[in-house]
C-alpha positions in Angstrom: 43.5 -18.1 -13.8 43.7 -17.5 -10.0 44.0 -13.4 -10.5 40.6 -13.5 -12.5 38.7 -15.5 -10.0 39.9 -13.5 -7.7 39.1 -10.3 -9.3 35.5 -11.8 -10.2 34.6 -12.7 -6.8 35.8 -9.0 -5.4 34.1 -7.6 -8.2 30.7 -9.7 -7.3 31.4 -9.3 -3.4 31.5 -5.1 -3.9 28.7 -5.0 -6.6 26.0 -7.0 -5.0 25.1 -5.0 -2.4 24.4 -2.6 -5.2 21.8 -4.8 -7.3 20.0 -5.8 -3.8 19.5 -2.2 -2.8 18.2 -1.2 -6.1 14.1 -1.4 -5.4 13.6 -5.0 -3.6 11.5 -3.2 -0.8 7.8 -4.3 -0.4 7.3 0.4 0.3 8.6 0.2 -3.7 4.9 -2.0 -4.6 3.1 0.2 -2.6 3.9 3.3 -3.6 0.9 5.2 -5.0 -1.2 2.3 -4.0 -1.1 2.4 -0.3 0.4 3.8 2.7 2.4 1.4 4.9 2.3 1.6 8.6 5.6 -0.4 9.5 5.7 -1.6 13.1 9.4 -2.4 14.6 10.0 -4.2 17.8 12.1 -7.0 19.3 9.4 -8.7 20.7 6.1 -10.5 19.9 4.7 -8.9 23.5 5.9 -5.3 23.1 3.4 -3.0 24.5 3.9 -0.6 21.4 2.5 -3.9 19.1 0.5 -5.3 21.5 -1.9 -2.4 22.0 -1.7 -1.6 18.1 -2.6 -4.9 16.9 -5.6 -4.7 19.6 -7.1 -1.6 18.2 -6.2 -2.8 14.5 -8.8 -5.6 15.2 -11.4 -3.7 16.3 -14.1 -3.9 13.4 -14.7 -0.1 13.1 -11.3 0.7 13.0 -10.7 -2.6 10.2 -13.2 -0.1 7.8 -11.1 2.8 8.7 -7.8 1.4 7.4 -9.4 0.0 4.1 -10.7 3.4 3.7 -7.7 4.7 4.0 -5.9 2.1 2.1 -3.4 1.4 5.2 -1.4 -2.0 4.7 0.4 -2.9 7.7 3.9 -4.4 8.1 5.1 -5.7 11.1 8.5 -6.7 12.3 8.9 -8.5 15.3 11.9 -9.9 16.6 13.2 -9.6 12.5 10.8 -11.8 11.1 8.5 -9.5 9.1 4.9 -10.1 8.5 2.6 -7.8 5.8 -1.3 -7.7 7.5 -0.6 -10.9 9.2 0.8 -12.9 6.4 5.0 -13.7 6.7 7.0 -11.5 4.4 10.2 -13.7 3.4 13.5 -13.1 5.0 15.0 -10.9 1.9 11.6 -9.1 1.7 12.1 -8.5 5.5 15.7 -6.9 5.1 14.6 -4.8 2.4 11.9 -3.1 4.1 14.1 -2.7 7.2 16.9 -0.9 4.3 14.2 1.3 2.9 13.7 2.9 5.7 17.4 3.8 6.3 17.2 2.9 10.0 19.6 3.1 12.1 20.0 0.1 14.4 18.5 0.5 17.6 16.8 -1.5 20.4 13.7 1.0 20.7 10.6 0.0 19.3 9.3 2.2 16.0 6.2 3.0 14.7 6.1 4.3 11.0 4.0 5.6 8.6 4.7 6.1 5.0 2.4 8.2 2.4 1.2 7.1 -0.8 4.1 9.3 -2.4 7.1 7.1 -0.6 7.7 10.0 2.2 7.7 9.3 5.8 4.6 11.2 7.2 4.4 9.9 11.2 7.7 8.7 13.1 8.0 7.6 16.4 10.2 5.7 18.6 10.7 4.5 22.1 8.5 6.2 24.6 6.7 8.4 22.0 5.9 4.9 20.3 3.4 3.7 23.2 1.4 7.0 22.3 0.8 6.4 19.0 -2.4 4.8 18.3 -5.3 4.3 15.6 -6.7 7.6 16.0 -3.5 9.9 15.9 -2.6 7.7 12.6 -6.2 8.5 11.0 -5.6 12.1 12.1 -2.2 11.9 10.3 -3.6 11.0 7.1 -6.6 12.7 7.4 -4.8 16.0 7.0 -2.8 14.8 3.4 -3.7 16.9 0.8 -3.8 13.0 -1.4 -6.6 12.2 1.5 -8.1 14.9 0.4 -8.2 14.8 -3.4 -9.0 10.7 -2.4 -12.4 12.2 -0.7 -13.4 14.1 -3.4 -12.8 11.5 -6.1 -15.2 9.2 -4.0 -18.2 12.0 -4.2 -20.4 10.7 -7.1 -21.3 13.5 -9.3 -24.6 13.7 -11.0 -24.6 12.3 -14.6 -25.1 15.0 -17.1 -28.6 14.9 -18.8 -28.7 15.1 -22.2 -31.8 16.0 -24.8 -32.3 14.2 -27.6 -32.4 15.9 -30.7 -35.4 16.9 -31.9 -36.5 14.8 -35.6 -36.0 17.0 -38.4 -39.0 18.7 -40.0 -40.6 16.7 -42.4 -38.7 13.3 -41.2 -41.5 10.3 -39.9 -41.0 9.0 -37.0 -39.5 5.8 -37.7 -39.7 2.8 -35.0 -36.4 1.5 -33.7 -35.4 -2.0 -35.6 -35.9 -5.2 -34.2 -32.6 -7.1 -33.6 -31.8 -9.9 -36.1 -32.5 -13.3 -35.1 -29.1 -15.7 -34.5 -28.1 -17.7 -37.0 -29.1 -21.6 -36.6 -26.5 -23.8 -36.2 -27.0 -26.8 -38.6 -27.4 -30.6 -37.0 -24.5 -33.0 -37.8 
């Protein structure tokens, strides 16, 4: 009885790893949807998240990322956070896995396209250059921002003819709907 206990907990300790890594990252919902930005620092008052977050609230560039359909995680000091809201601590890990990062005490600034590649990668010094303008830029030159673009160009609706009545036919007027039925008093 001992020997199987043993050999289930081994087998569990090896395997579950395995099942967590399968596709528990919040990039996995957003694939296709939206493209993450994912912001990695150790601190609340990095200069990297501090100057992003700053442009990030400035109301021309909030109608920029909707347009662009930009969802932001942030995480700070390993608490992770999804446009402001707190991401759970298992949601937080699995973010940090998807990206296959390496551990590091440099802050990161990431940007993932709609098709689940990594399109813009900074970190440590080349992290404070990256603002709100460069990432526009970024995705601004994807061919999916492109076909996006031209999906959102109305085209004109097609005009079509009626056909003409046949020869001989009377013009007959269009019927007059039917009245509701009455629904009887109890």
């Amino acid at each position: 009885m001992l020997i199987r206990s043993l050999t289930l907990a081994t087998l569990l300790a090896v395997a579950s790893p395995l099942f967590a890594a399968d596709g528990d990252s919040p990039l996995d919902i957003d694939k296709g949807r939206a493209r993450p930005l994912i912001v990695i620092t150790r601190s609340t008052v990095d200069p990297v998240w501090v100057n992003l977050k700053k442009s990030l609230e400035d109301p021309a560039n909030k109608q920029g990322v909707a347009d662009r359909n930009i969802r932001v995680y942030s995480v700070l000091n390993m608490s992770g956070q999804l446009n402001g809201k707190d991401l759970g601590q298992q949601d937080t890990m699995a973010l940090i896995r998807a990206l296959k990062l390496g551990a590091g005490a440099l802050p990161k600034v990431i940007l993932v396209g709609k098709d689940g590649e990594k399109k813009l990668e900074s970190s440590g010094e080349e992290s404070k250059s990256v603002d709100l303008k460069k990432i526009f830029d970024t995705i601004d030159a994807m061919p999916m921002a492109e076909k996006e673009a031209a999906a959102l160009i109305p085209t004109p609706p097609a005009v079509t003819a009626e056909p003409a009545p046949a020869k001989g036919a009377k013009n007959a007027k269009p019927a007059t709907p039917a009245k509701p039925p009455q629904m009887p008093d109890d």
